[in-house]
C-alpha positions in Angstrom: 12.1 -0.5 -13.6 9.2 -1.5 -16.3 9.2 -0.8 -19.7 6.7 1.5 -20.6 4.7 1.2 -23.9 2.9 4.0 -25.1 0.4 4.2 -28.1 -0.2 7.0 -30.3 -3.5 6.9 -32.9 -4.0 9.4 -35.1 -5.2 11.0 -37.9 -5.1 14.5 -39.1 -4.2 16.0 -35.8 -1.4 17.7 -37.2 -2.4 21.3 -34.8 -1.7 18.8 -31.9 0.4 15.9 -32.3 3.6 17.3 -31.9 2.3 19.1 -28.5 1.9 15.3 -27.4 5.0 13.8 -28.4 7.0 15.8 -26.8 4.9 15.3 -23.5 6.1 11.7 -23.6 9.5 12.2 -24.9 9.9 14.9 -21.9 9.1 12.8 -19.1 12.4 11.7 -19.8 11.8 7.8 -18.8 14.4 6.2 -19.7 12.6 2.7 -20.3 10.3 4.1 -22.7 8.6 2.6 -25.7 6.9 5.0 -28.0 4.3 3.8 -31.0 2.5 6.1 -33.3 0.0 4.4 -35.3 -1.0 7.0 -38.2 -4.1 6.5 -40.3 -2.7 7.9 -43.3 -3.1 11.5 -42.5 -3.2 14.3 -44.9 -2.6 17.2 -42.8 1.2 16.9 -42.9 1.1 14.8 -39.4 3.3 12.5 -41.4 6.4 15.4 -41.4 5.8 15.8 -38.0 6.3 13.0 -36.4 9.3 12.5 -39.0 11.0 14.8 -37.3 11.0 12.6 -34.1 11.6 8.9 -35.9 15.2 8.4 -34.0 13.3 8.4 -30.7 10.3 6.7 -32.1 10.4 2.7 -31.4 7.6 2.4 -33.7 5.3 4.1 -36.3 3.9 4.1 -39.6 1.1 5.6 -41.4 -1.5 3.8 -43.4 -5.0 3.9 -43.7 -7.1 1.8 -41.4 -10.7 1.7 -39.9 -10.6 3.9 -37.1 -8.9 4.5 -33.7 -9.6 1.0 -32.7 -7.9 -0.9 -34.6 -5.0 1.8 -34.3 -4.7 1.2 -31.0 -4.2 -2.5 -31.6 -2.2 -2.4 -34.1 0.2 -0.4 -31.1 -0.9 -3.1 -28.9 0.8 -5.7 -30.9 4.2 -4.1 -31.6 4.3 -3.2 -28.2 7.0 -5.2 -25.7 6.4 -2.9 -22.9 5.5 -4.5 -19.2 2.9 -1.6 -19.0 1.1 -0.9 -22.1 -1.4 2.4 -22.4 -2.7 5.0 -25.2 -2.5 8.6 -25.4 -4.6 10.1 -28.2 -2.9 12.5 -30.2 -4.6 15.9 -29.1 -4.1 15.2 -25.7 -1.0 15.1 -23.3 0.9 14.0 -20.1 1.8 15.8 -17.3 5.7 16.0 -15.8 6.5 13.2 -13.9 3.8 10.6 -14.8 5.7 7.6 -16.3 8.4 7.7 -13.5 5.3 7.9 -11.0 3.2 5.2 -12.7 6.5 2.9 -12.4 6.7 3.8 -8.9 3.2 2.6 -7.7 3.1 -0.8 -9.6 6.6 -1.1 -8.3 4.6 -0.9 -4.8 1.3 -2.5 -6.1 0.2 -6.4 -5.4 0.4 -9.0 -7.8 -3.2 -8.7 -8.6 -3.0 -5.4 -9.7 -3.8 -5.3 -13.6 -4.6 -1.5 -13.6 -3.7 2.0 -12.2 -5.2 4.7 -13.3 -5.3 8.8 -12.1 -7.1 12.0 -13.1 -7.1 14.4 -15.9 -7.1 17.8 -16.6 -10.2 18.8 -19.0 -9.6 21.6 -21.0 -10.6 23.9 -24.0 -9.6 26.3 -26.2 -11.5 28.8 -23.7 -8.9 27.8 -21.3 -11.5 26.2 -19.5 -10.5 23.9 -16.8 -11.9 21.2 -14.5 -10.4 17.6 -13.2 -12.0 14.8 -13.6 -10.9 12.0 -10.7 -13.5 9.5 -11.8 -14.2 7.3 -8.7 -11.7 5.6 -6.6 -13.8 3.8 -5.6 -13.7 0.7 -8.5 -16.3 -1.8 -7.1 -16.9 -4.2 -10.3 -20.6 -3.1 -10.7 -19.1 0.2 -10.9 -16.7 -1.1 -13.8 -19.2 -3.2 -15.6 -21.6 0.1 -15.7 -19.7 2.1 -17.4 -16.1 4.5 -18.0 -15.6 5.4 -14.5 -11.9 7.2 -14.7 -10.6 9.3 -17.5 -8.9 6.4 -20.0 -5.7 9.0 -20.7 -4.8 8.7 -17.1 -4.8 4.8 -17.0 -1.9 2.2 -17.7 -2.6 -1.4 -18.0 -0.3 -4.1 -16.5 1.1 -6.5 -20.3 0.2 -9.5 -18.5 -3.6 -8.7 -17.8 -4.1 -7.2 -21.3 -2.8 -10.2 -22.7 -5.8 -12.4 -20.7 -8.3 -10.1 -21.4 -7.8 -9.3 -25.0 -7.4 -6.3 -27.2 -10.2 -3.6 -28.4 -13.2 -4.8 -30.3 -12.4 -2.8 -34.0 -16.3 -2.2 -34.5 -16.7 -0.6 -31.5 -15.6 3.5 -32.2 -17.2 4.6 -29.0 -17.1 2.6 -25.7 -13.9 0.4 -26.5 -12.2 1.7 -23.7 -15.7 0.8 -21.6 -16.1 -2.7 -23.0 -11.9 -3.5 -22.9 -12.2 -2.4 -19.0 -14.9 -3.9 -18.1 -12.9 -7.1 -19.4 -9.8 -6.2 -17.0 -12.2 -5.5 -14.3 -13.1 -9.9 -14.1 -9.8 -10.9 -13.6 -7.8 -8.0 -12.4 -7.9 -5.1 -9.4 -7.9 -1.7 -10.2 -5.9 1.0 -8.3 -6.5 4.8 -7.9 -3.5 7.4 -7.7 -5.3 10.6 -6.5 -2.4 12.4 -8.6 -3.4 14.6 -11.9 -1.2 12.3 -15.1 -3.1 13.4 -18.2 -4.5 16.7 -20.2 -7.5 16.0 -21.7 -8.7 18.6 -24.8 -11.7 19.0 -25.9 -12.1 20.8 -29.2 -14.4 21.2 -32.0 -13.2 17.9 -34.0 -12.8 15.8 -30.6 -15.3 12.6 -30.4 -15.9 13.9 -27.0 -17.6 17.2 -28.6 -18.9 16.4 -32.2 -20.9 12.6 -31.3 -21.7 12.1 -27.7 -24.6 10.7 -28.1 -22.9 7.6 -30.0 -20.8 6.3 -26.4 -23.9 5.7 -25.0 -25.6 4.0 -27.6 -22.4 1.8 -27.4 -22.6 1.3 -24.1 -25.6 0.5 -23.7 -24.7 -2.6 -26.4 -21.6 -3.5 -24.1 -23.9 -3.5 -21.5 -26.9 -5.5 -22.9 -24.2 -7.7 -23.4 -22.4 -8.1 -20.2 -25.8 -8.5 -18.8 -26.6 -11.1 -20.7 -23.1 -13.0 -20.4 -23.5 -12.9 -16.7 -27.2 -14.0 -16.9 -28.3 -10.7 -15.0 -32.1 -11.2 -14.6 -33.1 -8.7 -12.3 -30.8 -5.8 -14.4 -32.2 -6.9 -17.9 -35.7 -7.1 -16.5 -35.4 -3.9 -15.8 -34.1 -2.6 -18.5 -36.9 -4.4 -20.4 -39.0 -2.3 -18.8 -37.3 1.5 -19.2 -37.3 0.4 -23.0 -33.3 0.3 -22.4 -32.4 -1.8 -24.9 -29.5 -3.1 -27.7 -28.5 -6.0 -29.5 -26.4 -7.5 -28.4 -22.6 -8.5 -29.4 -21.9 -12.2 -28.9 -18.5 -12.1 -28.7 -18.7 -9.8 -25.6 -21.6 -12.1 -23.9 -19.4 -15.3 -24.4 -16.5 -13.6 -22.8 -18.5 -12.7 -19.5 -20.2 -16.4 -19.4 -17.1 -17.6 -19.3 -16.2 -15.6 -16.3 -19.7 -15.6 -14.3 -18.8 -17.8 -11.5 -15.5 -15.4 -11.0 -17.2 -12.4 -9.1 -20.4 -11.8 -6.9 -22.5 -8.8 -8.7 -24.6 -6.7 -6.7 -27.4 -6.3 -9.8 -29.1 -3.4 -7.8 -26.2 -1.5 -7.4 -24.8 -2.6 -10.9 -28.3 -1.2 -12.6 -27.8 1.9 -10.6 -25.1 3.4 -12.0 -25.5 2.3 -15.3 -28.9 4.3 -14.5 -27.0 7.6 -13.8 -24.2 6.6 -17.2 -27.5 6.9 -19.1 -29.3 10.1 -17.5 -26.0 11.6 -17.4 -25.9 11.3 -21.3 -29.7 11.8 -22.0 -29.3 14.9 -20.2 -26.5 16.7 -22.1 -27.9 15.0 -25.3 -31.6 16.3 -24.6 -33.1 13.3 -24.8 -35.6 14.3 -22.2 -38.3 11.6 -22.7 -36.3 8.9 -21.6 -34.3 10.8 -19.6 -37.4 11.8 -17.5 -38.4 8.2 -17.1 -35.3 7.3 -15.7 -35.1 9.9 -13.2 -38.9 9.4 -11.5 -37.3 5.2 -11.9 -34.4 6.5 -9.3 -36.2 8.9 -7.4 -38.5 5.8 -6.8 -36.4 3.2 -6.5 -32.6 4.7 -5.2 -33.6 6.9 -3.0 -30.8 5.9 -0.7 -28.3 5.7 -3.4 -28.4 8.7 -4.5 -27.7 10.8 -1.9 -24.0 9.7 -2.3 -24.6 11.1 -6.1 -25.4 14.8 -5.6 -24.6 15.3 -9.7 -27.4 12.8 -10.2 -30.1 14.2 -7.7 -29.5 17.5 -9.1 -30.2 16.3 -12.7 -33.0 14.3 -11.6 -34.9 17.1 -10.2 -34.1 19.2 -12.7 -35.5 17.2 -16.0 -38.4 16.4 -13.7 -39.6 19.7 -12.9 -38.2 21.7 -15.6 -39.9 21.9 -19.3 -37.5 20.9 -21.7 -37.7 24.3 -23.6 -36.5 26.1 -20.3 -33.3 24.0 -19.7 -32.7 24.6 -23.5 -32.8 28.1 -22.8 -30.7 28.2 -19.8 -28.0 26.4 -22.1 -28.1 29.0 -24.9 -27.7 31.3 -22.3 -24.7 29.9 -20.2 -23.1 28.8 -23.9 -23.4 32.6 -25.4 -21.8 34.5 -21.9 -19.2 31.8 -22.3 -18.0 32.7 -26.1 -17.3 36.3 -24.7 
């Protein structure tokens, strides 16, 4: 059986926290290792997860810099042969650690990460799963999230090759620490819901979406650049698409070019739809437009294996921007009743 390490970060999620202890304490595994990094929390969080300290391995609570370097501060307390992070307003489903132990009991040697789906809700009970893809080509890694980060666990091993989160990233660190595992590790899907995912009105997911794409479009830049990706950042160039980019990140992927053969059509596609995707819920309509009439052009083939894509792309090409506004304030008022 593997020892299972799993990360708390918080900070002043006092409404939820205990709500996600106690879905990792009740999976009842018995080769558990549970960390809760605190960042000094002021909401009485501290009292809380008192209360569970004889069946905590781990925790403490002190100011740091963000969830980033929470999570690796978990990272390097952990001992566990599969390490993962749970945020601390969200929550497992029954069953998950004893089924995560189960497949990389069955998995290949190769096999650096499994990950599942999740269970989006609200506080207006609103529901939906999101599977992400199973299918995890690596241009489909290096794009972009492409599976709900709750539902993942990471083999020790791999996570010790491929390194720990960047701190200054607050956004994409999940993106840019995957896209890492992706080089020298295979990913495996497990069509099986392990994670409840909430969105709320202090969630990153809610109050500052448009700052994980600007991240990732950074990561990206840099990956690009690390693997020497001419065709991708010429057009990119092009789309006005583009970041600084983070050295650290490029070196890593240079150092790893010769390790995989990367499609850059296919890559550049779906980093395509990562970015419309966002431009469209954000509004960013101008370059959002531009980057649909680009695929329409370009991916015609492609997309017809993306129906959420071709529907967005017609949309912000025919539609004004003050009538999908509308539509919005529409859908969002019949939804508060």
């Amino acid at each position: 059986m593997f020892k299972i390490s799993v990360i708390i970060p918080s900070y002043n999620q006092s409404s939820f926290i205990e709500e996600t202890i106690q879905s990792v304490l009740n999976q009842n595994y018995p080769e558990l290792e549970l960390i809760i990094i605190d960042g000094n929390s002021n909401d009485g969080s501290q009292g809380i997860i008192e209360r569970y300290k004889d069946k905590i391995a781990y925790w403490v609570s002190e100011k740091d810099s963000g969830q980033s370097e929470a999570i690796n501060k978990g990272f390097q307390k952990a001992t566990g042969d599969i390490v993962t992070w749970l945020c601390s307003d969200d929550s497992y489903t029954s069953g998950t650690l004893n089924t995560i132990n189960a497949l990389f009991q069955k998995a290949t040697k190769e096999t650096g990460l499994i990950h599942g789906n999740a269970i989006i809700f609200d506080s207006n009970n609103f529901k939906r799963t999101d599977k992400g893809y199973s299918n995890q080509s690596i241009e489909r890694s290096l794009s972009g999230m492409t599976f709900p980060q709750p539902a993942s666990f990471i083999k020790r091993e791999f996570l010790e090759k491929a390194g720990i989160l960047k701190e200054d990233l607050h956004y994409g660190m999940d993106f840019e620490l995957f896209s890492r595992l992706a080089m020298i590790c295979d990913f495996q899907y497990a069509n099986i819901e392990f994670a409840n995912y909430r969105l709320h009105d202090q969630s990153k997911s809610t109050t500052a979406i448009s700052k994980f794409i600007d991240e990732w479009i950074l990561i990206f830049t840099s990956i690009v650049n690390g693997l020497d990706l001419t065709i991708i950042r010429n057009e990119l160039n092009k789309l006005s698409i583009t970041s600084k980019q983070d050295q650290r990140i490029t070196s890593y992927f240079n150092d790893l070019k010769s390790t995989k053969k990367i499609d850059q059509q296919e890559m550049l596609f779906y980093f395509l739809c990562n970015v419309l995707r966002y431009d469209y819920i954000t509004e960013k309509f101008d370059r959002g437009k531009s980057i649909a009439r680009y695929l329409k052009n370009n991916f015609n083939k492609m997309m017809k294996k993306e129906p959420e894509i071709n529907k967005i792309v017609d949309r912000i090409i025919i539609l004004p921007p003050i009538f999908i506004r509308s539509i919005r304030k529409i859908k969002k008022r019949f939804s508060q009743r």
